[in-house]
N, C-alpha and C positions, 0 to 999 in steps of 0.2 A: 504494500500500500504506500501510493507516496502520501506528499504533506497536504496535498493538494488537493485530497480525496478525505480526510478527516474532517470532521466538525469540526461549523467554529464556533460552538457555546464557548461561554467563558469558560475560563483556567484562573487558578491562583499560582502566578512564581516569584516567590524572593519579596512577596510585596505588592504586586500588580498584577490586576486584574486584564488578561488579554485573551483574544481567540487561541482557542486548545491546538489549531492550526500553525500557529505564530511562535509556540510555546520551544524554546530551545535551551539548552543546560550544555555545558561544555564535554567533548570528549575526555577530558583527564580531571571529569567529576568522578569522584571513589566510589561513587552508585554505577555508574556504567560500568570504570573499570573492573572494582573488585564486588560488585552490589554492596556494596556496603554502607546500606543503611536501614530503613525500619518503615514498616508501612503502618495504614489499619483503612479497616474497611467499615463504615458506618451505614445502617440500612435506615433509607429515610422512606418513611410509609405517608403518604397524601403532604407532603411538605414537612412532616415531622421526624426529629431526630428519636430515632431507636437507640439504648441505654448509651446515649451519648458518654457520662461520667466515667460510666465502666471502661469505654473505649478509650477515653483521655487516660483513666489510671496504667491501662495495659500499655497505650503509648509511651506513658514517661517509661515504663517500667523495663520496657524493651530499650528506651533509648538507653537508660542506664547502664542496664549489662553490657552497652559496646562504647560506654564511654559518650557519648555524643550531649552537648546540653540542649533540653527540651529550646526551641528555641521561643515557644508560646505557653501564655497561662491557659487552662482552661477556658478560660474567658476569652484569652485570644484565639483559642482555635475556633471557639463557639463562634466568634464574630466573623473569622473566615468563613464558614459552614452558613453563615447566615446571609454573606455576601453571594456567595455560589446561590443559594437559593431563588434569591433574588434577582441575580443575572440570567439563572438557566431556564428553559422552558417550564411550567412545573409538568407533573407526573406521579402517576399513581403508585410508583413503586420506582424508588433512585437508589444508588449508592454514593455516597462519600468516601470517597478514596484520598487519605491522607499519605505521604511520603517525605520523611526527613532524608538526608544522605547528608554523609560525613563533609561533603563540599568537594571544591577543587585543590588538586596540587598534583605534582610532580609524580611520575609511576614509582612506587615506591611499598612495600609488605608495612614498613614501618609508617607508625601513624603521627604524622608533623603536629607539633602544637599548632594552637593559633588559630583554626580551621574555621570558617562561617559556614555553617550547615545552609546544604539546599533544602529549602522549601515549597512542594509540589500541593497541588492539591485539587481535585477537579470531581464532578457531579458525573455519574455514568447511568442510563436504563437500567435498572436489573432485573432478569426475563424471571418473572414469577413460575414455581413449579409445576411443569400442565398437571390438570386434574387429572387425567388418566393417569399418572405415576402415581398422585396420591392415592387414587382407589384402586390399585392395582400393588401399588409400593414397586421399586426398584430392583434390577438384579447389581449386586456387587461380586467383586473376584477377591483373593486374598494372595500375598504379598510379603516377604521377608521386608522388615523395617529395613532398608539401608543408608538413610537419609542421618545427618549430622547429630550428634548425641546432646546438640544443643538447640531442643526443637521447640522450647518455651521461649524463644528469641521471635518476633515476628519480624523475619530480617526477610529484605528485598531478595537475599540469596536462595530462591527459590525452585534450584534447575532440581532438587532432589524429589519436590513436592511436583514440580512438571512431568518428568520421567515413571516416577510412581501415579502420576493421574493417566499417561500413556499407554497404564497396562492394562489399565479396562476399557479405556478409549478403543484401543486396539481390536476389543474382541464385545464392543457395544453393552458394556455396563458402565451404569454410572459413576464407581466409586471406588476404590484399592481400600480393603481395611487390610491395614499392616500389623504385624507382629514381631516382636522383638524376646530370643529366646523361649519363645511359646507362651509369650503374654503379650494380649493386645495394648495396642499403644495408641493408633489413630486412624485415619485415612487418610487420602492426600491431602485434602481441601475438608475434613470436616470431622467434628469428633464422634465416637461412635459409643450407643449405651446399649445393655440387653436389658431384657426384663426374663425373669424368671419367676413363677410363681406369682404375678404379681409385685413385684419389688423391680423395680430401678435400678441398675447400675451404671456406674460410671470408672474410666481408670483414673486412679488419684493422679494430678497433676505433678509430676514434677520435671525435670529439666529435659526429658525423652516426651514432652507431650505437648502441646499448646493450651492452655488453660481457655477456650474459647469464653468468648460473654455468653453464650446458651447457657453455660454451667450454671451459672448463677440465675438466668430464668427459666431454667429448667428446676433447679431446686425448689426457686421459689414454686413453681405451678404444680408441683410435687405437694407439699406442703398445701396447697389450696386446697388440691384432690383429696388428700389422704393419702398419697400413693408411700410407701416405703422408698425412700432415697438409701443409698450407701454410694461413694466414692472405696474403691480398694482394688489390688492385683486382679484381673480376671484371664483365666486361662484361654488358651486355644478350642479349646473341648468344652468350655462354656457358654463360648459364641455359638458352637457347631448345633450346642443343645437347645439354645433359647427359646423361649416359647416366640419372642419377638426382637430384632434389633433394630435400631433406630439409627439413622445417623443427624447430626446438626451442626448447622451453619447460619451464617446471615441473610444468604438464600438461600438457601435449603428452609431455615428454620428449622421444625423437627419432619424427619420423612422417613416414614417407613420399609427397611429392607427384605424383601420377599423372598429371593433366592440368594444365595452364597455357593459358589462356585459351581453352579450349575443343581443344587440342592435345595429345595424349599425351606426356609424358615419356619418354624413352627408348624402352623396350618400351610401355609405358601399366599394366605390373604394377610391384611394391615390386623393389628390388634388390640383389643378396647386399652392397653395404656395409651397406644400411639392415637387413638381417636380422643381421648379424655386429651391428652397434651396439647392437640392439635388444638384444638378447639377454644382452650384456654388461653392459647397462645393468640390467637386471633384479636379475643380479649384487652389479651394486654396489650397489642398492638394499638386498638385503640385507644389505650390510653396513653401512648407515645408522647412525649415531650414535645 
């Protein structure tokens, strides 16, 4: 695609508001050369920002671990978010796509003092999930984790999380759930829960996992339901057994997986936790900030 074929909704860079067409960052920016830097993905529903707060804590939080300083409060990114809104078409279903990078300098492993972080930031469609997957649920394939042992990082370095979403792409399923020594860890693009008996589960976050924002409204809508929540290890032979597995994301939201490797899930239909969650989730969408 050239430049000249992109939209030119607005863009935010460095400060200025221009056509997403116009929008240019140097070659010997440390996000091109080495990705190095930190994104986040904000799902805005009917012009309103979805658990925006969460999203800013997980941004500093990632900026942190690589060193980079936030280069906005809260406040400022919210005013950014509020400036896109305002410039872009509206739409029933957007994404805000936030990106920091380390800035420019010289090719180099070592990281130079000094640096002024780029600031990206721009409104995208996000194609809502068709109904027919929802009443039907998805097929997924599964996957040896081999992606970086630092996966709570939301870093622009992203080719491990592209190559593992390639392997169901490949073979026309949705989704890679990976596994790391015979315990589930995630999917490319989205975290993955089972239910068993009735009960919720989730992998505990830590540095092998992306602590997505679902986590916390998924608990929360746990807790509305009654549903039994746990976060803890779950094995291979876990997943294989579920009555139901779930995966979520910011589009995705919560969506039900039907087959796993060519094997039906539970029944091989969606299942009343994945129907009770959905549904709440709706809910709370609309109550969206």
């Amino acid at each position: 695609m050239t430049s000249a074929a992109l939209p030119d909704t607005p863009c935010h860079l460095d400060g200025a508001l221009l056509p997403l067409r116009d929008a240019k960052v140097s070659v010997l920016d440390r996000g091109f050369i080495f990705g190095d830097g930190i994104y986040e993905v904000v799902p805005v529903y009917q012009g309103r920002l979805f658990g925006f707060a969460s999203h800013m804590t997980r941004l500093a939080r990632s900026l942190a671990e690589i060193g980079i300083p936030n280069p906005h409060s809260e406040a400022g990114w919210r005013s950014i978010a509020e400036q896109l809104l305002a410039a872009c078409p509206p739409a029933p279903l957007q994404a805000l796509y936030l990106q920091v990078t380390r800035g420019v300098a010289l090719r180099e492993h070592t990281i130079p003092d000094g640096l002024v972080p780029t600031v990206f930031a721009m409104l995208n469609p996000m194609k809502p999930v068709p109904e027919t997957a929802r009443a039907a649920g998805v097929a997924c394939v599964t996957a040896e984790d081999f992606r970086w042992k630092k996966a709570h990082i939301k870093s622009t370095s992203l080719l491990g999380a592209v190559l593992a979403r390639q392997i169901s792409a490949q073979v026309g399923a949705a989704e890679t759930v990976m596994f790391r020594d015979g315990l589930l860890s995630e999917a490319s693009a989205s975290n993955v829960w089972i239910v068993r008996d009735g009960r919720l589960s989730g992998v505990t976050p830590d540095e092998l996992v992306l602590r997505g924002i679902r986590y916390g409204v998924i608990e929360q809508l746990c807790r509305e339901a009654g549903i039994a929540f746990s976060l803890r290890a779950i094995s291979r032979d876990e997943v294989v057994a579920a009555d139901e597995v779930l995966l979520s994301s910011a589009s995705k939201e919560v969506l039900p997986v039907t087959q796993l490797d060519g094997r039906p899930v539970g029944n091989g239909r969606p299942g009343p936790i994945y129907t009770r969650l959905y549904a709440l989730y709706q809910q709370a969408k609309a109550r969206a900030e």
